[in-house]
MIKE-834968 format. One record per residue: x, y, z of N, C-alpha, C in turn; residue number from 1; residue in one letter. Coordinates in steps of 0.02 Angstrom, whole numbers, plus 32768, in hexadecimal, padded with zeros to 4 digits. Last residue first. Layout:
BEGIN
  npx  npy  npz capx capy capz  cpx  cpy  cpz   n res
    X    Y    Z    X    Y    Z    X    Y    Z NUM   A
...
//
This chain:
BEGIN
  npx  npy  npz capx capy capz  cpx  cpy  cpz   n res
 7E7F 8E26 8421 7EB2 8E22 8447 7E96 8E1B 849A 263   X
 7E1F 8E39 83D7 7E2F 8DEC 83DC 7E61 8DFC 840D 262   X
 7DEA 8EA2 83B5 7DAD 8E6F 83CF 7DD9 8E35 83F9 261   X
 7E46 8EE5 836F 7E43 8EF3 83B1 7E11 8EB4 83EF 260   X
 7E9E 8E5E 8303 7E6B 8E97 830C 7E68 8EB0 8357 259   X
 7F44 8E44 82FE 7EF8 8E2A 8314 7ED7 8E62 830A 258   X
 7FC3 8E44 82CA 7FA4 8E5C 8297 7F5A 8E5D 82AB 257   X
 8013 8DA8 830E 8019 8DDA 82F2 7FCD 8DFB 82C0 256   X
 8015 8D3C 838C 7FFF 8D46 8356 7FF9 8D80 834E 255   X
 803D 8D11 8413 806F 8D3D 83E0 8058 8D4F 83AA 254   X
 7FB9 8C9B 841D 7FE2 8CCC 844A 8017 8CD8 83F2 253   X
 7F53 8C74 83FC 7F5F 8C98 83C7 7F98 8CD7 83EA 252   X
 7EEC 8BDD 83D3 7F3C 8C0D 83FC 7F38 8C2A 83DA 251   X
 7E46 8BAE 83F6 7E82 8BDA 83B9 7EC0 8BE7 83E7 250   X
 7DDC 8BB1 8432 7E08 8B88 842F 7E48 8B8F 8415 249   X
 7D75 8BE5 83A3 7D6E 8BCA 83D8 7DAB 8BB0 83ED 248   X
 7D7D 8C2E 8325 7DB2 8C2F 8339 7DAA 8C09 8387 247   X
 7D3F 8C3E 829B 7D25 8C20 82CD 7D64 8C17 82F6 246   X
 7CFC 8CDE 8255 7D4A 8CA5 824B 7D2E 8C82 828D 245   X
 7CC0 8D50 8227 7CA4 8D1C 823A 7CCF 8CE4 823F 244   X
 7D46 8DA1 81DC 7CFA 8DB3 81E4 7CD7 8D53 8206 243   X
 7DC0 8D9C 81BD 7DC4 8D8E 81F5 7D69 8D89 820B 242   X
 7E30 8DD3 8148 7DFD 8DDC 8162 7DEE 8DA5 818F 241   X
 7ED7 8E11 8176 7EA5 8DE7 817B 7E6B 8DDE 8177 240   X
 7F35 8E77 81B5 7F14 8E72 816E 7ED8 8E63 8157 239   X
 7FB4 8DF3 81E8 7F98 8E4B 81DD 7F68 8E59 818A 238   X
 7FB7 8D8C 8235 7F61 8D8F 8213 7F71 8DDA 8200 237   X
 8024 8D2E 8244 803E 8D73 8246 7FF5 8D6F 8206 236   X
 804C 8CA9 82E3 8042 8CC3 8287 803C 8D04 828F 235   X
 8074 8CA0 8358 80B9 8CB6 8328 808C 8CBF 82EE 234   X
 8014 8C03 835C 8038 8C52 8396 8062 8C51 834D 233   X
 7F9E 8BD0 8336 7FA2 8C16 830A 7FF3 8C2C 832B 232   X
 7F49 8B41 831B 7F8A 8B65 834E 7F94 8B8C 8326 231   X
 7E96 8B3B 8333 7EC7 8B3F 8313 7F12 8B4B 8336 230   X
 7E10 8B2C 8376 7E44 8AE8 838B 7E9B 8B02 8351 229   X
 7DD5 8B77 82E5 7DDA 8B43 8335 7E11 8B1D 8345 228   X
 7DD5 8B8A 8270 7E1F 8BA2 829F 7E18 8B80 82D5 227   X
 7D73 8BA4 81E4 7D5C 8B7F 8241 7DB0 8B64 823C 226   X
 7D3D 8C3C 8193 7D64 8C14 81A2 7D6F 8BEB 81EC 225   X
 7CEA 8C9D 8180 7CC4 8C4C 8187 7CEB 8C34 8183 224   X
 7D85 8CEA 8129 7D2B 8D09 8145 7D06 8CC0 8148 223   X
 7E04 8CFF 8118 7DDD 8CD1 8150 7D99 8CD7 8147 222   X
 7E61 8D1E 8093 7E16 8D27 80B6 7E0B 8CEC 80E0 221   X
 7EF7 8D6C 80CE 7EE0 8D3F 80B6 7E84 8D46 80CE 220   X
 7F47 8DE9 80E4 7F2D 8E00 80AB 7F01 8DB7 80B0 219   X
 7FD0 8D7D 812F 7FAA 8DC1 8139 7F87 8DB0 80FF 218   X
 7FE7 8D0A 8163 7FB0 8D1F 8152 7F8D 8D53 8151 217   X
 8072 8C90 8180 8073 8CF3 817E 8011 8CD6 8146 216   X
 8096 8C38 8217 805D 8C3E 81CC 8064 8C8A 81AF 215   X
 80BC 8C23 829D 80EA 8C40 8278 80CD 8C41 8227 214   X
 804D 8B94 8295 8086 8BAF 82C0 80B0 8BDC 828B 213   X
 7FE1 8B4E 8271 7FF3 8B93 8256 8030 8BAC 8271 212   X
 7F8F 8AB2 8276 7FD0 8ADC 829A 7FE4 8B0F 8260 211   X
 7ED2 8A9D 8282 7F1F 8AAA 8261 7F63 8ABC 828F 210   X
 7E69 8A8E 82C2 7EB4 8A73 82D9 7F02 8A7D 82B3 209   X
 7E25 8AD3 8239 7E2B 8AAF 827E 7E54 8A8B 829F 208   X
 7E0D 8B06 81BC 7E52 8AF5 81E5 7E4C 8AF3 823F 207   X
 7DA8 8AF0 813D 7DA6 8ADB 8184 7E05 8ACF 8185 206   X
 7D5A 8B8E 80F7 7D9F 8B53 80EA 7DA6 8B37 813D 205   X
 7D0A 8C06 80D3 7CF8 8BCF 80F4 7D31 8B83 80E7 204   X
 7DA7 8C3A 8092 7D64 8C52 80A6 7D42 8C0F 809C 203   X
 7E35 8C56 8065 7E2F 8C2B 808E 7DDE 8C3A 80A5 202   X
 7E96 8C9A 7FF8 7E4A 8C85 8014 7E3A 8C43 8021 201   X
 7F1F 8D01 8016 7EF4 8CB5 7FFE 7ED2 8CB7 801F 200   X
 7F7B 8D3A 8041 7F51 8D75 800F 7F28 8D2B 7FF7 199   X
 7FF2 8CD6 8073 7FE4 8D17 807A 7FAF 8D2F 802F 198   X
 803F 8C72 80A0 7FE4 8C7F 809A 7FBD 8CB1 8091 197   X
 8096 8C22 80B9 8096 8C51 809D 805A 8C4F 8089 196   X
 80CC 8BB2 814A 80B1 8BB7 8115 80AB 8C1B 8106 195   X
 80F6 8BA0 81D0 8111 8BC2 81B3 8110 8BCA 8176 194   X
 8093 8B24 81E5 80C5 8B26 81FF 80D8 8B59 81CF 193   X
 8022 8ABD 81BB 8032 8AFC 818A 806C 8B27 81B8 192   X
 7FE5 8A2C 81B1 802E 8A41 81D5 8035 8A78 81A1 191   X
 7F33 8A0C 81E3 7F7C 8A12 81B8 7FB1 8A45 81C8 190   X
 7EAB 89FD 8239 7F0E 89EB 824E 7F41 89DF 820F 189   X
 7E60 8A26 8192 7E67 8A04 81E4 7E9E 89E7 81E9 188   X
 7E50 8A56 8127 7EA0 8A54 813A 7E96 8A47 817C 187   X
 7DE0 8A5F 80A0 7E09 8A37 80D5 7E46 8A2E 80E5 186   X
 7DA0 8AE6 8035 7DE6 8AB3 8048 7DDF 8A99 8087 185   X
 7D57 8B6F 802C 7D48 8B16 803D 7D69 8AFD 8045 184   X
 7DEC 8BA4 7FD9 7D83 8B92 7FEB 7D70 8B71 7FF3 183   X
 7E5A 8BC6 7FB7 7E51 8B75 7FCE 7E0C 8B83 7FEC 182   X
 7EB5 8BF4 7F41 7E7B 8C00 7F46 7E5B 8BA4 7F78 181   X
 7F67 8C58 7F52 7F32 8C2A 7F35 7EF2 8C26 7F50 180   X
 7F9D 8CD2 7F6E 7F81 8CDA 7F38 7F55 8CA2 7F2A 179   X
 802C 8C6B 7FB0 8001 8C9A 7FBD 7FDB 8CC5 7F69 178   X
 8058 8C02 7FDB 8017 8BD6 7FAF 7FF3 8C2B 7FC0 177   X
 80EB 8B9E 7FFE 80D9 8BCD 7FED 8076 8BCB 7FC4 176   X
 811A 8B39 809C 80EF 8B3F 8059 80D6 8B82 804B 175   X
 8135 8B1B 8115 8173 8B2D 80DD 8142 8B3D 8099 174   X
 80C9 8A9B 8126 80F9 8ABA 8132 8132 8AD9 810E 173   X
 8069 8A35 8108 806A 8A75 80D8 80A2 8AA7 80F3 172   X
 8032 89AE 810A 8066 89BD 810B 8081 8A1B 80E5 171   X
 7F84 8982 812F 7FB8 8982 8107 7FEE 89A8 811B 170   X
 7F0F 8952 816F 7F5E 894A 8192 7F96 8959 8168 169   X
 7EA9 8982 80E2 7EA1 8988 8134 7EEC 8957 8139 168   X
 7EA1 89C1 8072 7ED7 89C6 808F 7EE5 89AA 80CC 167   X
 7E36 89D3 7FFA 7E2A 89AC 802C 7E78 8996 8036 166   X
 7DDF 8A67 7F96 7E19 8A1D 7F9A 7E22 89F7 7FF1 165   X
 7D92 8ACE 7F7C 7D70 8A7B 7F9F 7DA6 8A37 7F96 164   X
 7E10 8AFF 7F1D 7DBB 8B07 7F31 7DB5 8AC9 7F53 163   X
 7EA7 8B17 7F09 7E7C 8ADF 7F2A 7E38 8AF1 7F3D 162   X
 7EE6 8B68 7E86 7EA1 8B60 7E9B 7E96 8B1C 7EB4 161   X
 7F8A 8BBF 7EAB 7F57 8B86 7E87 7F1D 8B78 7EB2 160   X
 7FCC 8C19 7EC7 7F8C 8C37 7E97 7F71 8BF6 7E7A 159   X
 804F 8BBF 7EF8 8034 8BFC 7EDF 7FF8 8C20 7EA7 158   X
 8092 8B54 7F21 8039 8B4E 7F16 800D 8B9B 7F0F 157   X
 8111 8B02 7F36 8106 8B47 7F28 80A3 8B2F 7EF0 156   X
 8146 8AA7 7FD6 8119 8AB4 7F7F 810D 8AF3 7F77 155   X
 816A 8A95 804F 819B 8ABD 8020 817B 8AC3 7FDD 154   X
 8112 8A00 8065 814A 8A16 807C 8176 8A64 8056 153   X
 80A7 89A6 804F 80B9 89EE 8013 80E5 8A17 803A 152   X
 8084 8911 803F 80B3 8934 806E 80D2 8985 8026 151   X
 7FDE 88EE 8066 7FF1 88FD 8042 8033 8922 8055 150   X
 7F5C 88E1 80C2 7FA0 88BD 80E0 7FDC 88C8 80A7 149   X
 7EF9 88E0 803F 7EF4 88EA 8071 7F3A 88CB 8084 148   X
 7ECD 8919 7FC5 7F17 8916 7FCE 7F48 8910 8029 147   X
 7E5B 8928 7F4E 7E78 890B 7F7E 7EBD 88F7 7F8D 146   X
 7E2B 89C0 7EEC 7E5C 8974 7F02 7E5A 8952 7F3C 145   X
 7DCC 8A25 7EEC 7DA8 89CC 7EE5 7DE7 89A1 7F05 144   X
 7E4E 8A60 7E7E 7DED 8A69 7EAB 7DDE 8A2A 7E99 143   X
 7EC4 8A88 7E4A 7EC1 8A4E 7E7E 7E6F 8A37 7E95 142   X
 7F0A 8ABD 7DC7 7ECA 8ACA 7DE1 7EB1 8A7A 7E03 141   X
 7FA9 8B3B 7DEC 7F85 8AEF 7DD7 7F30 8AEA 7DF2 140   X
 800A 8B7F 7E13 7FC2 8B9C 7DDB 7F97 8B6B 7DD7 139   X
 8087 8B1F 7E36 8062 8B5F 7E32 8031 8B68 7DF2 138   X
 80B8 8AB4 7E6E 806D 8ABB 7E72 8051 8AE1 7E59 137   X
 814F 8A68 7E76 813D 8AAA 7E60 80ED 8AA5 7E58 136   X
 817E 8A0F 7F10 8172 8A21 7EE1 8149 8A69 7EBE 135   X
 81A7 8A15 7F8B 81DC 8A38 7F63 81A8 8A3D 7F2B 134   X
 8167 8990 7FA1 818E 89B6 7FD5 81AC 89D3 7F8B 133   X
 80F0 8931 7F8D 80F5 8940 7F63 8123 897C 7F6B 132   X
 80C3 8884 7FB3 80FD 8893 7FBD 8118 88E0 7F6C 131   X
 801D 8858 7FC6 804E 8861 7FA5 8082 888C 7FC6 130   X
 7FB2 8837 802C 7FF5 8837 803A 803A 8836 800D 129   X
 7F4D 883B 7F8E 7F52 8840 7FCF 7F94 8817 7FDC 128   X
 7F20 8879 7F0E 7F63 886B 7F1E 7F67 8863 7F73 127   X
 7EA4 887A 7E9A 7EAE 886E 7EEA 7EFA 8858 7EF0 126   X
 7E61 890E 7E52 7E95 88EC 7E47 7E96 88CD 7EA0 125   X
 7E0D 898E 7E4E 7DED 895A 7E4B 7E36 88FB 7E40 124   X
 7E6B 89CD 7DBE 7E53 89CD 7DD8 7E2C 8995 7DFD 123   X
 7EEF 89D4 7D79 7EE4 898D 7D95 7EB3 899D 7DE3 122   X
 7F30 8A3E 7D12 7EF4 8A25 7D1F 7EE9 89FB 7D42 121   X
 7FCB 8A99 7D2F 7F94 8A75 7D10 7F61 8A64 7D2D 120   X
 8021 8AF9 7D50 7FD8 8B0C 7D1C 7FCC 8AE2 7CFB 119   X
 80A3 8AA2 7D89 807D 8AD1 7D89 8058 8AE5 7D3A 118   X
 80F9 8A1D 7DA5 80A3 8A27 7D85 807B 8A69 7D73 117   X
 8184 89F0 7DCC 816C 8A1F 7D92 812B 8A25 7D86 116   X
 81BF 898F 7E5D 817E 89A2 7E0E 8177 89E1 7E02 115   X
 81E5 8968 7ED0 81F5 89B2 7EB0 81D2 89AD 7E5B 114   X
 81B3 88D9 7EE7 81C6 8915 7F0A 81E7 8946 7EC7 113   X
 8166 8862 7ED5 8159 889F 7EB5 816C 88E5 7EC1 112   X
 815F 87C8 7F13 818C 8812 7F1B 8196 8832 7EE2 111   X
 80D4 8786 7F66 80FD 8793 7F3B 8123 87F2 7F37 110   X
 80A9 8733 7FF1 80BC 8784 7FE2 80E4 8775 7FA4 109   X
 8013 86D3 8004 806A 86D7 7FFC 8069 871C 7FEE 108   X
 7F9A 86B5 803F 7FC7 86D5 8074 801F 86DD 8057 107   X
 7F4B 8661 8008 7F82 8632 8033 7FB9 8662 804F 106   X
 7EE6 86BE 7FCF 7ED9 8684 7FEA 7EF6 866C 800D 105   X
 7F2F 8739 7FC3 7EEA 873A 7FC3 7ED3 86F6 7FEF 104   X
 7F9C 8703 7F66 7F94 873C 7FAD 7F56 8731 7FAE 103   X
 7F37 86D0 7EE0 7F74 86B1 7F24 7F75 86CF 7F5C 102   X
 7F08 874D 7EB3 7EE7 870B 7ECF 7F05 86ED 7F04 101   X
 7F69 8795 7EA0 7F4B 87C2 7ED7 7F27 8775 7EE7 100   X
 7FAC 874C 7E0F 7FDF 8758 7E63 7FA8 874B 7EAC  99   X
 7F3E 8751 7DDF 7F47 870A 7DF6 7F7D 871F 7E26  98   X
 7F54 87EA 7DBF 7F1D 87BF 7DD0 7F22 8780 7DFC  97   X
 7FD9 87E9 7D83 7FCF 87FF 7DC1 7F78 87FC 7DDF  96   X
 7FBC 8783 7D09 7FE5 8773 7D2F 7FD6 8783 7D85  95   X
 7F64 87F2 7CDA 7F36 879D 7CDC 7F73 878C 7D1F  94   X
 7FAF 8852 7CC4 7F75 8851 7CEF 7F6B 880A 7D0C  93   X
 800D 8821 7C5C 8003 881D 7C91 7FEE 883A 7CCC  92   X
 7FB2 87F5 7BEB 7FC5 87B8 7C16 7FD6 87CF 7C65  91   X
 7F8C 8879 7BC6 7F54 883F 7BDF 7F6F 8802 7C09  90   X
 7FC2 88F2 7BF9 7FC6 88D0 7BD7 7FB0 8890 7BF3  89   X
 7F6F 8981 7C46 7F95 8956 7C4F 7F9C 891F 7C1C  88   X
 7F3A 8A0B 7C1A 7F1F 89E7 7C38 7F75 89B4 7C28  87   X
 7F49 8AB5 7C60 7F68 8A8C 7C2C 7F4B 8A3B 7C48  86   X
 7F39 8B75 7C75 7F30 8B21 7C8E 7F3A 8AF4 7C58  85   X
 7F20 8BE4 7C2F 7F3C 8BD1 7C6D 7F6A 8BA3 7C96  84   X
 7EEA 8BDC 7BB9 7F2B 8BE8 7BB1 7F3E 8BDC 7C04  83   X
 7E6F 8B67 7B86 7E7F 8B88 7BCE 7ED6 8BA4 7BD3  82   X
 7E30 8B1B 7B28 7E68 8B40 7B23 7E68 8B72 7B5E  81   X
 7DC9 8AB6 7B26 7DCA 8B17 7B23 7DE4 8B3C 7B29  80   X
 7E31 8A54 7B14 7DFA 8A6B 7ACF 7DE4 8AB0 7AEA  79   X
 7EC8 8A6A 7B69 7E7D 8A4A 7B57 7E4D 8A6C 7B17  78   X
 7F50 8A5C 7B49 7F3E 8A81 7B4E 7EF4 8A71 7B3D  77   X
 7FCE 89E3 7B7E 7FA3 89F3 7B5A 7F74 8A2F 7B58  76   X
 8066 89AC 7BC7 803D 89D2 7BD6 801A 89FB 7B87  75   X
 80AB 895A 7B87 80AF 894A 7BAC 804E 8974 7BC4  74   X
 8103 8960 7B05 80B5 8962 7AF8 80A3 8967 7B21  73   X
 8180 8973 7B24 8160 89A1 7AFF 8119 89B3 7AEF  72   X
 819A 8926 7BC4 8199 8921 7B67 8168 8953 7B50  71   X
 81BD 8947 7C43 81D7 8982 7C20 81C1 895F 7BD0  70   X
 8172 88CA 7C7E 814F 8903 7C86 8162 8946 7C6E  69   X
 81CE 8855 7C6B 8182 8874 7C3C 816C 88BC 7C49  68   X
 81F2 8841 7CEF 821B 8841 7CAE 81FA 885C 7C76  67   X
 817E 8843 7D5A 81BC 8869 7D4C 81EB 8875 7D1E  66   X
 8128 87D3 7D32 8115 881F 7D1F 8167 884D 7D2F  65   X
 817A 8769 7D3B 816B 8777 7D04 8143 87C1 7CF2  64   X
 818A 8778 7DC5 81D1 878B 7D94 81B7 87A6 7D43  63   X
 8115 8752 7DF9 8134 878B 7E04 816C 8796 7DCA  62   X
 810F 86D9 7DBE 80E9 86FB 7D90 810B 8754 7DA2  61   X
 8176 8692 7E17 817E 8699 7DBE 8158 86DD 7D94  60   X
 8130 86AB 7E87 817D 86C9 7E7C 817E 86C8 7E32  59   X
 80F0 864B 7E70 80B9 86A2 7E9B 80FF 86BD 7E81  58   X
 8103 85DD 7E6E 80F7 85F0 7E3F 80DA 8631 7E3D  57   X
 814A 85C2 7EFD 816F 85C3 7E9B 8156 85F7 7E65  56   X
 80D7 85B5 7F3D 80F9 8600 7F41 8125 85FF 7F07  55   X
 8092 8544 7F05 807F 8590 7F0D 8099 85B2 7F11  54   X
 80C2 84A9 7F06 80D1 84E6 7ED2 80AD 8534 7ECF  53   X
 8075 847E 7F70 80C0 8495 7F73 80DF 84C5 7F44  52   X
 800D 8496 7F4A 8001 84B5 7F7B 8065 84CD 7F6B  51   X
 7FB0 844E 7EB8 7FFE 8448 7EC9 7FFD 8485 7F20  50   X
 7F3F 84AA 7E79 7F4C 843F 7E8A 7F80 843E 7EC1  49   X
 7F57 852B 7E7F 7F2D 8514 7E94 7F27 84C9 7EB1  48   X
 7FD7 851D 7E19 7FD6 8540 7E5F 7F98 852D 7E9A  47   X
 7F78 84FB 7DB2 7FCA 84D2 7DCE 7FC9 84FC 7E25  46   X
 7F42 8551 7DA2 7F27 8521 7DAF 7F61 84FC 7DC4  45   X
 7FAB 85C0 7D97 7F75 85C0 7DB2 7F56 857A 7DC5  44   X
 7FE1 8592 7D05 8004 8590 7D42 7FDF 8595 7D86  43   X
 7F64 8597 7CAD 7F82 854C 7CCE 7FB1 856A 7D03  42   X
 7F5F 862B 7CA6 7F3A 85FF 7CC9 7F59 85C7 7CD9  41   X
 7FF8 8636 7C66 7FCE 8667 7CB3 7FA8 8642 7CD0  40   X
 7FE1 85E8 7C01 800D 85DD 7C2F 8015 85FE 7C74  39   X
 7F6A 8651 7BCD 7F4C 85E1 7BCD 7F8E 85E7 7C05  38   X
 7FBE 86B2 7BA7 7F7F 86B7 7BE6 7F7F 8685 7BE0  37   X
 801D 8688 7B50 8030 8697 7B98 7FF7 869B 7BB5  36   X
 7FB0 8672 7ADF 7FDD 863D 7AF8 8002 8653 7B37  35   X
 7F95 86F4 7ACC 7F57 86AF 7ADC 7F82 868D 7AF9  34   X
 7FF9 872D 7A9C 7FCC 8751 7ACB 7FAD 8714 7AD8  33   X
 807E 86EB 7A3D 8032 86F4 7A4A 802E 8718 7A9E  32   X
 8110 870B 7A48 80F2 8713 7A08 809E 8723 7A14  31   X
 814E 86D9 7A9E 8163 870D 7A79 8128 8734 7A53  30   X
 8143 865D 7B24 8127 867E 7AE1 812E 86C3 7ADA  29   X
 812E 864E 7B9B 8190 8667 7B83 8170 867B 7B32  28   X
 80E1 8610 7BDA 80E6 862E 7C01 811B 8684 7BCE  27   X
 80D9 859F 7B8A 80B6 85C6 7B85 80C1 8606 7B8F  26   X
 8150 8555 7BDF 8146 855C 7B95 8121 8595 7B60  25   X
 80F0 8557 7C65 8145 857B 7C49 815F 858E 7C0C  24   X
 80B3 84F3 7C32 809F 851F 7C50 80DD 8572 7C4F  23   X
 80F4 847B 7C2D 80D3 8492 7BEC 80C0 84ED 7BF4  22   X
 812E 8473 7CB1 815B 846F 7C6E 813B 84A6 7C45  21   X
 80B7 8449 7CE2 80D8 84A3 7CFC 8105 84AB 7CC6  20   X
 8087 83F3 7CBC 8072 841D 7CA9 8085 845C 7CBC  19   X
 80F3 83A0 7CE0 80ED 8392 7CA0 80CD 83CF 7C9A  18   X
 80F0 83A5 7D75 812B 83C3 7D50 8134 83B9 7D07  17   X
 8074 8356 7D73 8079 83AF 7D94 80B9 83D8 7D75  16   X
 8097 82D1 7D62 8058 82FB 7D23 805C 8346 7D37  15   X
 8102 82CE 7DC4 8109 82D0 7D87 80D7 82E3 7D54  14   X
 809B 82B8 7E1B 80C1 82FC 7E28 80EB 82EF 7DE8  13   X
 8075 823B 7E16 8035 827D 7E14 8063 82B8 7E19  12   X
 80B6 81E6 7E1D 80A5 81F4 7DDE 8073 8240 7DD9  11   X
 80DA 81F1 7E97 80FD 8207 7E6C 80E9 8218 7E2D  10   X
 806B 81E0 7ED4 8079 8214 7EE1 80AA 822D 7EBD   9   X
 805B 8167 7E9F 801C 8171 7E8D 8050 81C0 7E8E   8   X
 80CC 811F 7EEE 80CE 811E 7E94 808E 8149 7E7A   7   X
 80AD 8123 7F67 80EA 8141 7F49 80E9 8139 7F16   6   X
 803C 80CA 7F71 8029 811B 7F78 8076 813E 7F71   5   X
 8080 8050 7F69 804A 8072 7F30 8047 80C0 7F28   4   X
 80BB 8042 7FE2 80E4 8060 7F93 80C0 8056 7F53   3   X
 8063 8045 8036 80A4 807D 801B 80AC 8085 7FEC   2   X
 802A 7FC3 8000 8000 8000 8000 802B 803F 8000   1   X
//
């Protein structure tokens, strides 16, 4: 009976390294658009059967958007031509799609650190606990993403639109993101630690528990912004609107720039 179930397990991890083979194959096509997405997907499903082969293959596809992402075609410009924004080249979306799946499910962090993305489209995109420190974000249109536990360590997220993006524990320290648009956004207990926040809308956006420590926010809109439970000491609100902010609980020892109400 062993050494049945050692020939079953072999043979069954040989049909896995036949189709990651083929899969790879795909993966390296020059030539078709069809044929790398089918090797996107099967890797996926491979990833799916195989548990062991998950993080392999969370790393491959990572690489594979990293090597791709300066080809010429890389970034498309959609049918209404949005000189802004740029939509992404199909495979690899599809790729950083099936990344955000993974994270998502088994908790791997692929390393997407210092990316080039700025002014594109991957709105509505789920990258959770992606690994995205340094990278370039700017202008990009994030509304909808999910990016919860997401490590944006040092990202430059200047004037990009997280509308109703979903940040909650994320990693935002060191992060520049002044001019951008986070309405609605979820940033429960995210690490904005000496973030740049300055002249961003932040209106009805839940930062509850956030840590703000040392946050510069002047010029930013709070207005229905919920701060509860927030750590503010050392940020610097000069400016601020501040109109109905839920601040229950709030530190806000050293905090700079308060209205008279608040001191």
């Amino acid at each position: 009976a062993e050494a049945a179930m050692r020939t079953a397990a072999a043979t069954e991890q040989g049909l896995v390294t036949g189709r990651y083979t083929a899969a790879i194959t795909q993966l390296g096509d020059k030539d078709s658009l069809d044929i790398r997405l089918g090797g996107i997907y099967a890797l996926e499903r491979i990833a799916t059967d195989s548990e062991r082969d998950d993080t392999v293959i969370a790393e491959l596809l990572a690489t594979f958007v990293r090597e791709h992402l300066e080809d010429e075609d890389a970034r498309r410009l959609p049918p209404e031509a949005d000189p802004q924004r740029y939509r992404l080249r199909a495979d690899l979306r599809a790729a950083l799609a099936v990344l955000g799946r993974r994270t998502h499910d088994n908790g791997i962090r692929p390393d997407l650190t210092g990316l080039d993305l700025h002014q594109l489209d991957l709105s509505r995109i789920t990258l959770v606990r992606t690994n995205l420190s340094g990278a370039s974000l700017r202008d990009m249109d994030l509304r909808g993403a999910d990016l919860r536990g997401a490590d944006l360590r040092g990202a430059d997220l200047r004037g990009a639109d997280l509308h109703s993006a979903n940040l909650s524990g994320a990693d935002l320290s060191n992060a520049v993101l002044n001019g951008a648009s986070l309405r609605g956004a979820r940033l429960y207990d995210a690490d904005l630690i000496s973030a740049d926040l300055c002249d961003v809308n932040l209106s009805s956006a839940d930062l509850s528990s956030a840590d703000l420590r040392g946050a510069v926010l002047s010029g930013a809109d709070l207005y229905g912004a919920d701060l509860s439970s927030a750590d503010l000491r050392g940020a610097n609100l000069d400016g601020a609107k501040l109109n109905s902010t839920n601040l229950n609980s709030a530190n806000l020892s050293r905090a700079q720039g308060l209205p008279p109400r608040l001191l």
